[in-house]
C-alpha positions in Angstrom: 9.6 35.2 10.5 13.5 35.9 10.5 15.1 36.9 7.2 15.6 34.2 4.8 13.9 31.9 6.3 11.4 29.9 3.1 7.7 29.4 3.8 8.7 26.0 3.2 10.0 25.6 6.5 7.8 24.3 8.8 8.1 24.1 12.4 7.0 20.3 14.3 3.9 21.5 15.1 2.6 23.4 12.0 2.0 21.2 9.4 0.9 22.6 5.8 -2.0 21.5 3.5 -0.4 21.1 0.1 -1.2 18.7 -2.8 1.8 18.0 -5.0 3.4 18.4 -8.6 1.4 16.9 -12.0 1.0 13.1 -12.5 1.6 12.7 -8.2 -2.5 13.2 -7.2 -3.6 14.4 -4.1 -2.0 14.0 -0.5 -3.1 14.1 3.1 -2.3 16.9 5.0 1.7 16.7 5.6 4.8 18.6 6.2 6.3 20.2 3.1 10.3 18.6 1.8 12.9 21.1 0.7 13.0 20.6 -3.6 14.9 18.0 -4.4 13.3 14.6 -2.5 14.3 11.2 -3.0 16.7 10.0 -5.5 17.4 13.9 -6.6 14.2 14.0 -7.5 12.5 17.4 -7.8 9.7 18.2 -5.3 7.9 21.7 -5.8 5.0 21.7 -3.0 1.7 23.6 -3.7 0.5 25.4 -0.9 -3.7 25.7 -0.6 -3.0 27.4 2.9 -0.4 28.4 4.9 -1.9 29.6 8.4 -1.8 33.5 7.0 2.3 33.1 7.6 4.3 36.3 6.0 7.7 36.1 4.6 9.3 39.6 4.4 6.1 41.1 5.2 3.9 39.2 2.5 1.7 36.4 2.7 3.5 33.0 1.2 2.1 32.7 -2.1 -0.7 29.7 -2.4 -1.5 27.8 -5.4 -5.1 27.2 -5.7 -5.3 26.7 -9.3 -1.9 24.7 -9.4 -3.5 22.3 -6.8 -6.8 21.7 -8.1 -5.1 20.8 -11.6 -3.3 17.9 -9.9 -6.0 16.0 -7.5 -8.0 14.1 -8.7 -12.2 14.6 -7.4 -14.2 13.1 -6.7 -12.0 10.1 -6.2 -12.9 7.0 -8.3 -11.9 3.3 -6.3 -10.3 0.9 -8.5 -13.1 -1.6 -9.1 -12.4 -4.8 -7.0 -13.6 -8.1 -8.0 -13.7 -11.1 -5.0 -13.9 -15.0 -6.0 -14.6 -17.4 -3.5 -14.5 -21.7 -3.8 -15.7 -23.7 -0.9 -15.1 -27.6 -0.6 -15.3 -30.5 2.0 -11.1 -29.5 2.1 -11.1 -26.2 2.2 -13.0 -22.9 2.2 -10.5 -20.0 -0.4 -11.5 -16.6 -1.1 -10.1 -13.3 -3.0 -9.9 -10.6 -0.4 -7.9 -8.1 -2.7 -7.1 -8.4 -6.6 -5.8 -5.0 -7.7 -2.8 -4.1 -10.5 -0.1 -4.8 -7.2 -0.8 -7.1 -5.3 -3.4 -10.2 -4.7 -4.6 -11.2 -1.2 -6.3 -14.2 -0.4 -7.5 -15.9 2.7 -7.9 -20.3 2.9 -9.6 -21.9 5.7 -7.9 -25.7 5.6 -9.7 -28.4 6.9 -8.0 -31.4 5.6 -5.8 -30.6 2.8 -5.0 -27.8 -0.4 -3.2 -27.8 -3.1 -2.1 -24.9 -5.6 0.5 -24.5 -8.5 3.2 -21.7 -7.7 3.0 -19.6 -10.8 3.6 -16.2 -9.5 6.6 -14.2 -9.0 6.5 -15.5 -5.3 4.1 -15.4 -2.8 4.0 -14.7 1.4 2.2 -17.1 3.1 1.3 -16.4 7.0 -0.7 -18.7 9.0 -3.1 -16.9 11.3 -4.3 -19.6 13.5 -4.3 -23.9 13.8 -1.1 -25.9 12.8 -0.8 -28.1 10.0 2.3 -28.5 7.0 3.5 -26.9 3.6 5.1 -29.4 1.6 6.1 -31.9 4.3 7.0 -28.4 6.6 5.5 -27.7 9.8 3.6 -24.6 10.2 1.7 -22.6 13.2 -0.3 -19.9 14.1 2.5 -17.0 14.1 4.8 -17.6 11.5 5.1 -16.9 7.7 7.1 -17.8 4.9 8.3 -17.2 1.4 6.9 -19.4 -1.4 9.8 -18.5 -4.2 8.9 -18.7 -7.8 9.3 -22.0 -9.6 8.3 -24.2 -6.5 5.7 -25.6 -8.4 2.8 -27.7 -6.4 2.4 -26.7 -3.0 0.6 -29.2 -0.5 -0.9 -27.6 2.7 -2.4 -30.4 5.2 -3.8 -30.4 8.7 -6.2 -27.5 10.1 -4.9 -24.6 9.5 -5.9 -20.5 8.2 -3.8 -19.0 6.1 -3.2 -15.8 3.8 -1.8 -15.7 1.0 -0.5 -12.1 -0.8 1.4 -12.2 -4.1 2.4 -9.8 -7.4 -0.2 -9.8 -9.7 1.3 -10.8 -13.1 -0.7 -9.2 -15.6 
């Protein structure tokens, strides 16, 4: 390795295994940043291995203990709960409720309504044709459901899904 050269220099094709400073959990295998990452933020890598480099004729240091202080095993899944409501109209179901983000999936048949009461929602329509509010809609596109539009009418035959904020 040339003379001042960091063991936090990595070439293309030699990624390192690292985990990263407290409170950031444990990452997949990645190239290390230089110190000081987005927003000036400071970035201190901890290395578990380093492909036995040397840098002036030492091995780069590793932190072993530093790493397994930060990840978190064995990993616990955030406990997902699904909800599903099938009528002559329509067929709606939960796919995802975590602290983020909800994500739901409605099969229309003839016609659903719900009340816009989150921050805004993205609606994209995965197959049939129908309307939202009076609006045509196909297989393809998406749109933006901003926050106060109140009642929102879908008609016609038509699959859609639905992802919003979860508003705790």
């Amino acid at each position: 390795m040339a003379s001042g050269t960091s063991c936090c220099t990595r070439a293309p094709s030699t990624p390192a295994i690292s985990s990263t400073s407290p409170g950031h959990g444990a990452r997949h295998p990645r190239r290390h940043r230089p110190a000081g990452g987005p927003a000036g933020q400071r970035y201190h890598p901890y290395r578990l291995y380093d492909y036995d480099r040397l840098q002036n004729g030492k091995p780069c240091a590793l932190h072993i203990q530093q790493s397994k202080d930060v990840i978190q095993s064995p990993y616990e899944a955030p406990t997902l709960t699904q909800k599903s409501r099938c009528t002559p109209d329509y067929d709606w179901e939960e796919l995802v409720r975590s602290p983020y983000f909800t994500l739901s999936h409605v099969r229309v048949y003839d016609h659903y309504e719900i009340w816009m009461d989150e921050p805004f929602a993205i609606v994209n329509v995965l197959s049939g044709s129908g309307t939202i509010n009076g609006e045509p809609i196909r297989q393809g596109e998406s749109l933006i459901l901003p926050f106060g539009t109140g009642k929102v009418s879908v008609e016609g035959t038509v699959e859609i899904a639905v992802s919003s904020l979860t508003i705790s």
